[in-house]
N, C-alpha and C positions, 0 to 999 in steps of 0.2 A: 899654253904655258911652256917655256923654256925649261927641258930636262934636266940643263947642266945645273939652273939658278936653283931648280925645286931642290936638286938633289944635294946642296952645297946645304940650302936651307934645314932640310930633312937631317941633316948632318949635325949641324948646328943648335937646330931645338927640338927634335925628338925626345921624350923622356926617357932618363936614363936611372939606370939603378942605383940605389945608394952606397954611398961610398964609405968607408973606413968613419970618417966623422960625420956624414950622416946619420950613418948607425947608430950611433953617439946620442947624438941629438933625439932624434926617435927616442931613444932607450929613455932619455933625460925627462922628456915630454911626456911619455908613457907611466912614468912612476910619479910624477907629479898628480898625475889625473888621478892615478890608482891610490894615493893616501889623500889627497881631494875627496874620491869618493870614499873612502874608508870614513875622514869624516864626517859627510855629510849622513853616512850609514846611522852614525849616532847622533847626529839631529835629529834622523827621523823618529830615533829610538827616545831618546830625550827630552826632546822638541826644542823652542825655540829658547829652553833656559840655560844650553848651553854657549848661546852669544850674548854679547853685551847689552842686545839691544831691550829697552823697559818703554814703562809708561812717558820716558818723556824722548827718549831717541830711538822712535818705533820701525824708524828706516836708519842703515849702517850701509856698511859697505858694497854689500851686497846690493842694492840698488843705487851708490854712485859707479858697482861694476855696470851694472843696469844703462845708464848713461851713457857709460863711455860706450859702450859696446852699439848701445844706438846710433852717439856721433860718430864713429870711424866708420859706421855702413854707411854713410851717407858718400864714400869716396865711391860707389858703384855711379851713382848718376852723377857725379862731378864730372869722374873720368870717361865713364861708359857713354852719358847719355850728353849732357854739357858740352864737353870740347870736340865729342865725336858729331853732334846736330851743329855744331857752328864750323865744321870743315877744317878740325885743327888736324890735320895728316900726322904730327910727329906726334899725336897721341896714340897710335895703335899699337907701339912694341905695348905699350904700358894699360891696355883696355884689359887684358886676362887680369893682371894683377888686381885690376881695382877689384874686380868682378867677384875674383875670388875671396878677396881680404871684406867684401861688402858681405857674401853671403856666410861666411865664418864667422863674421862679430854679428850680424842679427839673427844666427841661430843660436847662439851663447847668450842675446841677449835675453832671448826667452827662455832658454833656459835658468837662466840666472832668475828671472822672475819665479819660475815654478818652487826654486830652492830658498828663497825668501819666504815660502809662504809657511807656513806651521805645519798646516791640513793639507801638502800637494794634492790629494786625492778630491779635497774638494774645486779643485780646477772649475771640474766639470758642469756644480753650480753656477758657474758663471758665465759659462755656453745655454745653459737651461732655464737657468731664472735670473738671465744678467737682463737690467734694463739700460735703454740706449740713454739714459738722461745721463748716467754714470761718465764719467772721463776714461777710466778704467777700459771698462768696455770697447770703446772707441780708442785704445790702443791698446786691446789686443786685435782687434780689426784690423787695424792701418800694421798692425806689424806681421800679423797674415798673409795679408795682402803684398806688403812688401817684400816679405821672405819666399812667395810664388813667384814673383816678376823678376827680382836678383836672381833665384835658380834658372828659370828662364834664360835670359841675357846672358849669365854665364852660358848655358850651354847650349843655345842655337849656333854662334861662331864658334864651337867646338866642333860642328855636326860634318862641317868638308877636313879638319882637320881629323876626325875619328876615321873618317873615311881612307885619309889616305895612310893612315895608319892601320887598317886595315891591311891596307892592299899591297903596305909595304915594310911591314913588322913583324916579318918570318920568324925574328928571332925571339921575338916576344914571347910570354908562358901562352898555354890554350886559352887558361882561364880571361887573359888578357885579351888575344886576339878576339878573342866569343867577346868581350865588354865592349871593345870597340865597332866590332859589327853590329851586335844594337843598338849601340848610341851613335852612330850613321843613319842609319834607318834608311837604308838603300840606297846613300847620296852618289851620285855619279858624275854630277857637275851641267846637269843640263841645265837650258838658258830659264826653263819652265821655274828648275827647283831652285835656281841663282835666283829670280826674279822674286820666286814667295816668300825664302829665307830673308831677301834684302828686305822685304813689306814689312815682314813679321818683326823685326830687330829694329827697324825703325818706329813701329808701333810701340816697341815695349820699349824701348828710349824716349819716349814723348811719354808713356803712360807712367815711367818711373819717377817723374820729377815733380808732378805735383804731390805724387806720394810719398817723396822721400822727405819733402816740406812739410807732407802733412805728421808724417813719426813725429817728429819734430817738436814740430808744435803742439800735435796731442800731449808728449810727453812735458812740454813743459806746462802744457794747462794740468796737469797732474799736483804740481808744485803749483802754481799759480790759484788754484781754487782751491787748496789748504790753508787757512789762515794763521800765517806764521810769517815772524819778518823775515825779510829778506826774499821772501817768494809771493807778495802780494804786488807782483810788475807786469804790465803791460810789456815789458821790453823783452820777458822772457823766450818767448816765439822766435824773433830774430836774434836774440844772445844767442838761444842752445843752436839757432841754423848754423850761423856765424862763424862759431865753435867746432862743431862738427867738419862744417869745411876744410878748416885750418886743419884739423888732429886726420881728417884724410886726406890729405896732401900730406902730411908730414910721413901717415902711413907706406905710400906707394913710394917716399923716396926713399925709406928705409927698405924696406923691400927691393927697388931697383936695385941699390948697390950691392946688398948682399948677393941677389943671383947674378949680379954684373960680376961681381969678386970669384963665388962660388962655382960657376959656371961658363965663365969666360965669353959672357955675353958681351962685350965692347963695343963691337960694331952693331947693336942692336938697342943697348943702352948709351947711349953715345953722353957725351958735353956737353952736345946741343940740348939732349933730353935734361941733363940736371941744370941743366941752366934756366930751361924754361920753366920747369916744377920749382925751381927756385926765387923764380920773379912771382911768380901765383903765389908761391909760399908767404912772400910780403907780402903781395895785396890782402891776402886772407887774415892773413895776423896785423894786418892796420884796421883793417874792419873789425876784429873781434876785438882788439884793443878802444878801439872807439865803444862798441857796445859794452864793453865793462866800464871804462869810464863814465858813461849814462848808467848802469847799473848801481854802481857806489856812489858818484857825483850828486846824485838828488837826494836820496836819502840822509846822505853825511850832511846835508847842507838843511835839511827838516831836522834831522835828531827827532825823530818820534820815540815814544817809549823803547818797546820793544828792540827800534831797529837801530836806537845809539847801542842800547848793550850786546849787540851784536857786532855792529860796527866797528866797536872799541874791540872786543873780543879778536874781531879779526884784522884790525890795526896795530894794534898797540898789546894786545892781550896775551892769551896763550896756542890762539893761532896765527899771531902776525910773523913766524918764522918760518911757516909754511906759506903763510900766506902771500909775501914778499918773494919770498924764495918763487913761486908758480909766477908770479906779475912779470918777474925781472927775466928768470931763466926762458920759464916756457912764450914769452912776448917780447919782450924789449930787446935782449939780446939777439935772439934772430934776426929780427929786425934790421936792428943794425948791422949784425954781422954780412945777412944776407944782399944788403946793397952797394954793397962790395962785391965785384965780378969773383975774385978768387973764394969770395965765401961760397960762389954756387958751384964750387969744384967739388964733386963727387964726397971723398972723404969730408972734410968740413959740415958739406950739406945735410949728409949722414949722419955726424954728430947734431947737428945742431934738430935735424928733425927728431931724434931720441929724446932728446930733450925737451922738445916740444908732444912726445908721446907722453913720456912721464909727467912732463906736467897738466896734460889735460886731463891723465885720469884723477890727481891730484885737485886739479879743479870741480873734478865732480865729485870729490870728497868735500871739498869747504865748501859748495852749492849745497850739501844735502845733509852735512853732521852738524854744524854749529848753528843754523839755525834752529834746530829743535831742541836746543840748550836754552834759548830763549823765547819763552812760549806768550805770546799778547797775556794771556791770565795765566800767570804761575799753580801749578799742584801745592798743596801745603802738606805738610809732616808725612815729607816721601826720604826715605834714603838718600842720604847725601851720593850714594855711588849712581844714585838712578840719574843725577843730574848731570853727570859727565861720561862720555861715551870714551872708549877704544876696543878697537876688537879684541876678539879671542883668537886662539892659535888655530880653534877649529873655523873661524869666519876668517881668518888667512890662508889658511892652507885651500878651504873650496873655492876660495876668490883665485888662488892663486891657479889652482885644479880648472875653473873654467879658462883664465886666459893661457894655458898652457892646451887646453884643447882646442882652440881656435886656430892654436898655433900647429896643432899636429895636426888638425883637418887642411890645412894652408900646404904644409910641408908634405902629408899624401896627395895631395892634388896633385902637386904639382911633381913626384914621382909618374904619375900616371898619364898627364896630358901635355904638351908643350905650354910653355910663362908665355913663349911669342907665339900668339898666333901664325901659323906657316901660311894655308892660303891665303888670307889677309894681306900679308906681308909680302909674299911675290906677287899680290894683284896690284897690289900699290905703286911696285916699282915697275912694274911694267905699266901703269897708266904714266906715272913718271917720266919713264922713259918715250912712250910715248907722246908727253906734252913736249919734252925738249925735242922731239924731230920736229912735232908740228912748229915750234917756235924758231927751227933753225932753217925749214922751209920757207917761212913768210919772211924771215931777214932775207936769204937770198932771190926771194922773188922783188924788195924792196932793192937791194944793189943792182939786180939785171933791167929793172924798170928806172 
């Protein structure tokens, strides 16, 4: 390895301490969690009467946080396991990121599960006397499962950068350099632990992808085997993938630009990077726009009981301004915006992926509230409040409390470990640079012959 490149690198993406508005943000992040969990304190104390949720909208927000926090993980094996097994090279400034933003939103998604439940403490019946015939069960499984394999991946291509952060981070606290030395685990760079590391991370990029299909899916057979309109579809498998895809892509490009901005990553986040997360960004949001299209398009055209008065509800009713708003904002407009070269120019792209953030978790609000407003067999002489949902300020504020700690786990991370992988990223450029001699040798072996 070239001294000068490492050490240019080491310069560049070393973690560095937080700065005047970092601090800020922390602080911000930190007190959101802290009256989050204040109210979730009187939930438990309360129980579940303190949110809106009744006999007929028995799932709220908290399980469309549920959702979203499942789709956005699904950007570990897009970016990790996907682009990196079909040999996309300009994917690896941007592989930490997925990795990270994967294993932050499916540990919040379980969490957010435990806090929907009434009884958290009864969890444990369901490790004890859960049967496998349940849906339930089989995702908590696959999100087990998946939340070992994303910590994984995240941090085996951690293991030569701890190291040389070890050996080159004098100035770091003890406690620090002590964390980086065991999360090395002796690496020194022999051809033995280059060869097992590369086996190992190719394993768990092949093993992440049927799993990440499989969240997925379980989660939508969840809704799918409830019978309520709107979620008695075959298509929901490939919608919630679909979906997922899209809202992690949009993730990772909102991410790029902020530590491209924050941290003066330019040459590492390049145009070329947001240009190409920008073409993927269309492909992904023409495929989910298609699987919504088949998701409404058949129903609207049967008008079944149940699923016109849903349909109508959320065409024409009292969520067609949400509802419109998610169709137009979070799909159509990117779309279009995006296939325009200047729309894949960093700022723009930026916006336009926020917007596609906001609106997917919006979408897992109108997947999961207004159908249980319309039930195939109605309740009779129930409270008129029972039949219409909105949260409470305590189901705001802990929804709010979880996506602000995904966020603070994202932002310590990445105080402590480099966004770009360093070895990664000078082994690249030197295999690089090494394909352009080879190619500049066989031209002039071609001119002298």
């Amino acid at each position: 390895m070239s001294n000068s490149k490492l050490g240019q690198l080491y310069k560049d993406l070393a973690p560095r301490k937080f700065g005047k508005l970092g601090k800020i943000w922390v602080g911000v992040l930190l007190a959101i969690c802290v009256v989050g969990l204040a109210a979730y304190v009187k939930q438990l104390k309360q129980g579940l009467a303190v949110t809106a949720m009744r006999d007929y909208a028995i799932w709220g927000i908290y399980i469309s946080n549920f959702v979203f926090f499942v789709a956005i993980s699904l950007v570990g094996s897009l970016i990790s396991a996907i682009l990196k097994l079909s040999k996309a090279r300009w994917s690896t400034p941007l592989t930490r990121i997925a990795e990270m933003i994967a294993v932050a939103a499916i540990l919040f998604a379980g969490i957010i599960i435990i806090v929907d439940m009434g009884r958290p403490e009864r969890f444990l019946n369901l490790i004890i006397h859960g049967r496998l015939q349940s849906p339930i069960v089989w995702d908590v499984l696959v999100i087990s499962t998946y939340l070992v394999i994303s910590i994984l991946l995240l941090y085996m291509p951690i293991i030569p950068d701890a190291a040389l952060l070890r050996d080159h981070g004098k100035n770091f606290p003890k406690w620090q350099q002590k964390m980086y030395r065991i999360l090395s685990l002796g690496w020194t760079g022999l051809p033995e632990q280059v060869q097992l590391l590369q086996k190992s991370i190719f394993t768990l990029a092949i093993l992440i992808i049927p799993v990440a299909f499989g969240i997925h899916t379980v989660t939508s057979w969840l809704f799918a085997s409830t019978y309520r309109p709107g979620w008695d579809s075959t298509n929901f498998g490939p919608y919630f993938v679909a979906g997922a895809f899209m809202v992690g892509a949009a993730a990772v490009i909102a991410a790029m630009f902020l530590f491209r901005k924050f941290y003066r990553l330019e040459q590492y986040f390049t145009l070329k990077h947001f240009d190409y997360m920008g073409k993927l960004l269309v492909m992904l949001s023409l495929v989910y726009l298609y699987f919504n299209i088949n998701e409404y398009f058949i129903p609207a055209y049967k008008m079944k009981g149940g699923e016109s008065e849903l349909l109508d509800s959320l065409l024409y009713g009292s969520y067609a301004p949400l509802f419109w708003s998610v169709q137009v904002f979070g799909m159509i407009v990117p779309v279009i915006v995006l296939l325009f070269k200047k729309g894949r120019r960093p700022l723009p792209l930026f916006i336009i992926s926020t917007l596609v953030i906001i609106g997917a978790w919006f979408k897992r609000f109108l997947i999961v509230v207004p159908a249980l407003a319309f039930p195939y067999i109605p309740m009779n002489r129930v409270p008129e409040s029972w039949k219409h949902y909105f949260p409470t300020w305590e189901e705001w504020v802990i929804t709010a409390g979880s996506l602000a700690g995904a966020l603070l786990v994202i932002s310590l991370f990445v105080r402590l470990f480099p966004i770009v992988p360093i070895v990664e990223t000078l082994e690249e450029q030197e295999e690089e640079i090494e394909e352009a001699k080879k190619i500049l040798m066989s031209q002039e072996m071609e001119i002298k012959s």
